[in-house]
C-alpha positions in Angstrom: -23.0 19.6 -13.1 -19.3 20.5 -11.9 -17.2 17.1 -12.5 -14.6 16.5 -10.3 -10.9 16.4 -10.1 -9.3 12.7 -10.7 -6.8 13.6 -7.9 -8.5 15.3 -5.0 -4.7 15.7 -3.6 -0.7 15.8 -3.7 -1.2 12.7 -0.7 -3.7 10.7 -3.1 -1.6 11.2 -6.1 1.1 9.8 -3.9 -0.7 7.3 -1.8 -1.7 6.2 -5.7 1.7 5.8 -7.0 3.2 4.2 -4.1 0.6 1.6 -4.0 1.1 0.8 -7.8 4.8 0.5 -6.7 4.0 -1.9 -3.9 1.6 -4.1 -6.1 4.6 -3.9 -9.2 7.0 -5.3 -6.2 4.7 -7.9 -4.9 2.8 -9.3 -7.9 5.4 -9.2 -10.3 7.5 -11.8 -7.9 4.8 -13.5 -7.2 3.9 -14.4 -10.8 7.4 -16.0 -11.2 7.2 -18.7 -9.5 6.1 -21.4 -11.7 9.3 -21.2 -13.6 11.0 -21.7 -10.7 9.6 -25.7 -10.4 11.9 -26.8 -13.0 14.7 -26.2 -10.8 13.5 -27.1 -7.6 12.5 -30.1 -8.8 15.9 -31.2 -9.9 17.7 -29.8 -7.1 15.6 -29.7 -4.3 13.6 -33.0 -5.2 10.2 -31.1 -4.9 7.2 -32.9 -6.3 4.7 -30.9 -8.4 2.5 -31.9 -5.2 4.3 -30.9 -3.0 5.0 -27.2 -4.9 1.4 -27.3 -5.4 0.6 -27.7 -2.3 2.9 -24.8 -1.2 1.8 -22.5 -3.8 -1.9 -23.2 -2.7 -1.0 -22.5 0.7 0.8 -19.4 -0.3 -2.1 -18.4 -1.8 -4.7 -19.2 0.9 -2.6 -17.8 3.7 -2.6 -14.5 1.4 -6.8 -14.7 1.8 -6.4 -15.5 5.2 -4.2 -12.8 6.6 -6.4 -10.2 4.3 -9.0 -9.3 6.5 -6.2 -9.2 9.6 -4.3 -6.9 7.7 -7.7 -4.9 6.5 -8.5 -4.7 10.1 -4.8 -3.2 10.8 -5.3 -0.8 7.5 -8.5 0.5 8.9 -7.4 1.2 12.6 -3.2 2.2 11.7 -2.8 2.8 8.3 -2.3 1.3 5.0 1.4 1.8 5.8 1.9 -0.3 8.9 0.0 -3.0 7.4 2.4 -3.2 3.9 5.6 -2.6 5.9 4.5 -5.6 8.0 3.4 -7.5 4.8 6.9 -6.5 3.3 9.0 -7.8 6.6 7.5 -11.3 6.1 8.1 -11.6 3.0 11.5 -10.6 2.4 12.2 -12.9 5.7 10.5 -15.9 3.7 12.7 -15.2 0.8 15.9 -15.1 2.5 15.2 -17.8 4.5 14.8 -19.3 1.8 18.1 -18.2 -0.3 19.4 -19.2 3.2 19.0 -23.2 2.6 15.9 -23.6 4.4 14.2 -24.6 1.1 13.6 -28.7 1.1 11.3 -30.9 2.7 8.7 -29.2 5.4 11.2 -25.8 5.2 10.1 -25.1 1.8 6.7 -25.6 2.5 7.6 -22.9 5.6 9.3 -20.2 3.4 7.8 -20.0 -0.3 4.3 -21.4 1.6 3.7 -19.6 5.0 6.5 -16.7 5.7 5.6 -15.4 1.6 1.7 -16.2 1.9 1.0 -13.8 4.8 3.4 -11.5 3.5 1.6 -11.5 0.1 -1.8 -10.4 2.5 -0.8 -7.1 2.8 1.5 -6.4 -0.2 -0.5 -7.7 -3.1 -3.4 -6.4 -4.5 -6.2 -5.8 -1.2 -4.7 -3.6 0.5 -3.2 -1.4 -1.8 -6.5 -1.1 -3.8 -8.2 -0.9 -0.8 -6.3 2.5 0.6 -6.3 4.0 -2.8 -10.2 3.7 -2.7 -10.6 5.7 0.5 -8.9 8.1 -1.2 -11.5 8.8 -4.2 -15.4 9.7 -4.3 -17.5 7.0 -6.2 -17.3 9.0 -9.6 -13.3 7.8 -10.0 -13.1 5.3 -7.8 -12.9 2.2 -9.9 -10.3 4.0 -12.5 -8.2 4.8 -9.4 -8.5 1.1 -8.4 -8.1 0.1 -12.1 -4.6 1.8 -12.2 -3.2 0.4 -9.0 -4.5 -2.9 -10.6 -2.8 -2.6 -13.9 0.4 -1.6 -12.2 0.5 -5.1 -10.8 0.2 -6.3 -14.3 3.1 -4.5 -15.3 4.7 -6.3 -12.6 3.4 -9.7 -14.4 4.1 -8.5 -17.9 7.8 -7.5 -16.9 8.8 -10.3 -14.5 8.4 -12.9 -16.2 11.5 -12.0 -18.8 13.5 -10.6 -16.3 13.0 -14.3 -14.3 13.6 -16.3 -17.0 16.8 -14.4 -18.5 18.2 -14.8 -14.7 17.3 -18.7 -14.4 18.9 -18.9 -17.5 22.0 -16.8 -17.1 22.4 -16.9 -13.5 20.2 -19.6 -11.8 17.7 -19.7 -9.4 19.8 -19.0 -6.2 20.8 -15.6 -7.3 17.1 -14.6 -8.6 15.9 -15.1 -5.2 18.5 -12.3 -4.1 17.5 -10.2 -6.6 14.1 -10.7 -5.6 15.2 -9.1 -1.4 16.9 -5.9 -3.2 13.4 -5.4 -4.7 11.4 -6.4 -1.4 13.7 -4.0 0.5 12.5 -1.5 -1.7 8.8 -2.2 -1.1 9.8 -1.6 2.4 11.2 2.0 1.9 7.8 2.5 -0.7 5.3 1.0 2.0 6.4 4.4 4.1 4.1 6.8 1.8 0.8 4.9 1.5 -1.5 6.7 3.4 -4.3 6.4 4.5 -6.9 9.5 5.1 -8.4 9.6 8.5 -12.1 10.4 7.1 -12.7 8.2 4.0 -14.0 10.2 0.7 -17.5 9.6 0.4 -18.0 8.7 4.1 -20.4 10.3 6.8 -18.5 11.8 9.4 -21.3 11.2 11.5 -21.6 6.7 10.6 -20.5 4.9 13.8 -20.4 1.7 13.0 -18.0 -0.7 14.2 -16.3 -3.2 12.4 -18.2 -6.0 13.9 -21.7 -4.2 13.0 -20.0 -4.0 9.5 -19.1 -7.7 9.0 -22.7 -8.3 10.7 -24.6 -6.7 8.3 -22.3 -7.4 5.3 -23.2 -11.4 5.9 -27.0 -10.7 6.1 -26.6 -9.0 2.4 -27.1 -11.5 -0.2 -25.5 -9.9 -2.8 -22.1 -9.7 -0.9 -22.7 -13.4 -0.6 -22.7 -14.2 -4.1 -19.7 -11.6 -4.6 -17.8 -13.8 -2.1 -18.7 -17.2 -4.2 -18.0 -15.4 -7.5 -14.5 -14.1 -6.7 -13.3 -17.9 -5.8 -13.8 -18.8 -9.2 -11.3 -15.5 -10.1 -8.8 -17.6 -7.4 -9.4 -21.3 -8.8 -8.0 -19.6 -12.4 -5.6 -17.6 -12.0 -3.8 -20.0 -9.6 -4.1 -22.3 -12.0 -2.3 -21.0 -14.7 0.1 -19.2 -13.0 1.4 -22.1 -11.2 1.1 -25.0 -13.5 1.1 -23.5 -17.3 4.7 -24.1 -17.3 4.5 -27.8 -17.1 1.2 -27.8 -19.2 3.0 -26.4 -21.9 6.2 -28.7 -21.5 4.0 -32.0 -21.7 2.5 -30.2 -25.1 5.8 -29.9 -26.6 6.4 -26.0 -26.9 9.3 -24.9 -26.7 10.4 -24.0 -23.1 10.3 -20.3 -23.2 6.9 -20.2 -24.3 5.7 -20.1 -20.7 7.3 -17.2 -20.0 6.0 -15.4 -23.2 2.7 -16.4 -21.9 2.8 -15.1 -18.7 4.4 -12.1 -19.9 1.4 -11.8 -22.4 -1.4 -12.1 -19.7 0.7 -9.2 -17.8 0.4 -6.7 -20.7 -2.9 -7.7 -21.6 -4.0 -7.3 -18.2 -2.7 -3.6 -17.9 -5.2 -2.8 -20.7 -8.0 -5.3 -19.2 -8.0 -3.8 -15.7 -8.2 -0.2 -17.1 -10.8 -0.9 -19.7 -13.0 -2.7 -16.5 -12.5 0.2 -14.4 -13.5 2.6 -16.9 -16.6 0.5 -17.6 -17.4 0.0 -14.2 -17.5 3.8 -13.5 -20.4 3.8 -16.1 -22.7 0.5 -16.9 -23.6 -2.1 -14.2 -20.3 -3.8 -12.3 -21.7 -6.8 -11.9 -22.9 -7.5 -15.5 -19.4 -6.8 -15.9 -18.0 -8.9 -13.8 -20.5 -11.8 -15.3 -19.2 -11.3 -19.1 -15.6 -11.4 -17.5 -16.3 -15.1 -16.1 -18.1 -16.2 -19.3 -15.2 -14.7 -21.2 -12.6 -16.9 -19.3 -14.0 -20.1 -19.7 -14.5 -18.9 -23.8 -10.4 -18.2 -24.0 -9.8 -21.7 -21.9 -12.2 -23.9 -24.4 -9.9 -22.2 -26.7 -6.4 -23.1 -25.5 -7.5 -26.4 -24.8 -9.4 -28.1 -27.4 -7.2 -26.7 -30.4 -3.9 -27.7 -31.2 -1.2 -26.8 -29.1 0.9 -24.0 -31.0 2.2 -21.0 -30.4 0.2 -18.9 -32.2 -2.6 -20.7 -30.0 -0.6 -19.7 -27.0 -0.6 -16.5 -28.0 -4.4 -15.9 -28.6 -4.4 -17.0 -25.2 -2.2 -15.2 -23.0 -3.9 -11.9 -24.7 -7.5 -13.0 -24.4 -6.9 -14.5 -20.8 -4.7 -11.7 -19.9 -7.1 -8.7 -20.5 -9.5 -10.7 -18.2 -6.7 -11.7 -15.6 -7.4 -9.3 -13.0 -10.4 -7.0 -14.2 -12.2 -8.6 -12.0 -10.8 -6.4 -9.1 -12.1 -2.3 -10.0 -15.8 -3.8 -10.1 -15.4 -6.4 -7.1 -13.7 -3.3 -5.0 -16.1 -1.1 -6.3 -19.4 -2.8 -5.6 -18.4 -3.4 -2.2 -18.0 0.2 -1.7 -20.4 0.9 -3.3 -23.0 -0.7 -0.8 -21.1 -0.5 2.0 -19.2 2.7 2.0 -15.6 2.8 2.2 -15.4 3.1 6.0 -14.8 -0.5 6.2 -14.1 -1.5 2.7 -10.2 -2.6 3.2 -12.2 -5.5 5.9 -14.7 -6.1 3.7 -12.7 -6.7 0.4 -10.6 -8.7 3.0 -13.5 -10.7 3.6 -14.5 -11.0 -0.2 -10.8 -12.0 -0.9 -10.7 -14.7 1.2 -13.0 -16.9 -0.4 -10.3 -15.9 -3.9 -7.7 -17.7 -2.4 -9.5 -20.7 -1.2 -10.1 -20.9 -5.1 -6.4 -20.1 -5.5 -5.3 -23.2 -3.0 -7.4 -25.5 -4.6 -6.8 -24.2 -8.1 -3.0 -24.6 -7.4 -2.6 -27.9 -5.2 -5.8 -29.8 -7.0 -3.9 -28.8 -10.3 -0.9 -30.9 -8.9 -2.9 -33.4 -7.8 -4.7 -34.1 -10.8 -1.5 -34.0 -12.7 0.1 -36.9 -10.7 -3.3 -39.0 -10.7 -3.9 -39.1 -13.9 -0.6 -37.4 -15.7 -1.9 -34.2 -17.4 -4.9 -31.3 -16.4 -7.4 -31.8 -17.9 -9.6 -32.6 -14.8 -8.7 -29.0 -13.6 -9.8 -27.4 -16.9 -12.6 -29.1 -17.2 -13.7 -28.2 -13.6 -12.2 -24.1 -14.7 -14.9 -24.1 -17.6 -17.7 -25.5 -15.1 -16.7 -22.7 -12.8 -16.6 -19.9 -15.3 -20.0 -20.8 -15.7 -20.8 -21.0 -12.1 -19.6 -17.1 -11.6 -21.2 -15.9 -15.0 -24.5 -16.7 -13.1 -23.9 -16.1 -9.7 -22.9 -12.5 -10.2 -26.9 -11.6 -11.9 -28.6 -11.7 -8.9 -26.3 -8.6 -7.1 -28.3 -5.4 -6.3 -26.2 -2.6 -7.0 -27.7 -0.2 -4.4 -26.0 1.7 -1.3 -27.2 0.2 2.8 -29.2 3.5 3.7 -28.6 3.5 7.6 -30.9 5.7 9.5 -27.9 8.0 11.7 -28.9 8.1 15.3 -30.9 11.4 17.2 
């Protein structure tokens, strides 16, 4: 049996590389964040509520505008949609640098202008475009490299963001962070998109309302949906409050960055090794061990002794399963479904991620002020890693045959 070429073309190979770019850009800001809350809290008298709250907003608005820009994806290109992604959030960021960064106008810039611009330019899109690029046989490695170039972004960021703070403050990081988003706008200009998906039947006529129809009356995109919220709820979590977690533990204060810095290389290796896999044993018993994994490394971190070497198991263990979950999530989606619709569809899936990421992000805040440390969240992250380990079994791995009209 003839195998076939990773890259069918020069416009995949460069669809493929421009959307790593685009996910570098976007993630790697987005991790960074959390170690901005230090200083916004001191000179922009922002609670860790209220920055929750924003950052969970951020995040939800990024599910929410997903499927809208899936929708523009699948009808203009994966182009227009990431250009438009890219507009509002370099708008939201120099807004922002601007002085529209306290009370309700914070909330507005780092919460609404960045979150819809984050629907578009972070992961589902990208991924999503790459995959109509790719027959089932690669798919998931293709995915899995777009992936891990966002956790490059994450592994790199971090340093770079904390050196700056350090060295140059928070005001000039945020300009450094709209040269980089200008760039995403030049780089948004070569993802294509092909105009007959690999893999789909030039002859399927389905609309994208028969699509979402018959994707809700599958069960087993049901319990993808609930599964990937628990993927939000976590990675939220830690990417927006293990900065102060680690503070009130009495590390030292560049241990946070180390961390996240950690997850980001761990991740590269995580998301390629879970594409791989994916390509050959079952995605969702994949997906399953991931979850179970998670809550393993978090019972870890903890119930033993803060420390750095502790910190440092961590960030690796939780890093290779930071975003893994993505190849086999993408690719069991198109794998039922086809890829004709799957930007919508992994829209769809995604959305229920960042309702996980809201609450993961503002609960987080909110337990912290109640009750003056997290351990409510990470006891409710365990419970959840749980939940998803389970939910996930009951997925049957097997492609909608629809019966092609006379």
């Amino acid at each position: 049996m003839k195998s076939e070429n990773f890259t069918i073309s020069k416009k995949a190979l460069i669809t493929l590389i421009a959307a790593s770019i685009v996910v570098i850009i976007s993630l790697g800001i987005r991790q960074t964040f959390g170690l901005f809350y230090f200083d916004f809290n001191t000179d922009l008298d922002i609670s860790i509520s209220h920055f929750g709250f924003a950052m969970g907003l951020q995040l939800l608005l990024w599910g929410v505008f997903s499927p809208l820009f899936g929708v523009i994806t699948d009808k203009y290109g994966g182009a227009v949609a990431i250009f438009i992604g890219f507009v509002f959030y370099l708008v939201g960021v120099l807004f922002f640098y601007s002085g529209f960064n306290t009370g309700s106008y914070f909330t507005l810039t780092i919460g609404v202008m960045i979150g819809i611009g984050l629907g578009s330019t972070a992961i589902g899109i990208p991924v999503s475009v790459v995959a109509k690029h790719f027959p089932a046989s690669n798919r998931t490695i293709a995915t899995g490299i777009v992936t891990c170039a966002g956790s490059f972004g994450y592994f790199v960021s971090p340093l770079l963001v904390r050196y700056s703070l350090v060295e140059t403050g928070w005001e000039n990081t945020l300009l450094y962070f709209c040269l980089l988003l200008g760039i995403g706008l030049v780089v948004s200009l070569f993802v294509s998109t092909p105009k007959i998906p690999v893999g789909v039947n030039k002859d399927n006529n389905q609309t994208a309302r028969e699509a979402l129809r018959e994707a809700f009356a599958n069960k087993s995109f049901i319990y993808l949906t609930l599964g990937f919220f628990v993927c939000g709820w976590h990675i939220a979590l830690v990417a927006t409050h293990i900065p102060t977690y680690m503070a009130d533990k009495g590390l030292p204060d560049w241990t946070p960055a180390m961390v996240l810095a950690l997850i980001g290389v761990f991740n590269m290796a995580g998301t390629i090794t879970s594409g791989y896999l994916a390509t050959r044993y079952s995605k969702k018993k994949i997906l399953s061990a991931i979850y179970l994994l998670r809550g393993v490394s978090i019972i870890y971190f903890i119930f033993l002794p803060p420390s750095i070497f502790n910190s440092v198991v961590f960030g690796v263990t939780f890093g290779f399963l930071w975003l893994s979950t993505v190849p086999p999530t993408n690719g069991i989606v198109a794998h039922i479904f086809g890829t004709k619709y799957v930007g919508l569809l992994y829209g769809i899936v995604f959305v229920s991620h960042q309702i996980g990421s809201f609450l993961g992000a503002y609960l987080g805040g909110v337990f912290y002020e109640l009750n003056g440390n997290f351990d409510y969240a990470w006891y409710g992250s365990i419970a959840l890693s749980l939940f998803a380990g389970l939910i996930h079994l009951p997925i049957v791995e097997k492609a909608i045959e629809r019966t092609q009209p006379a």
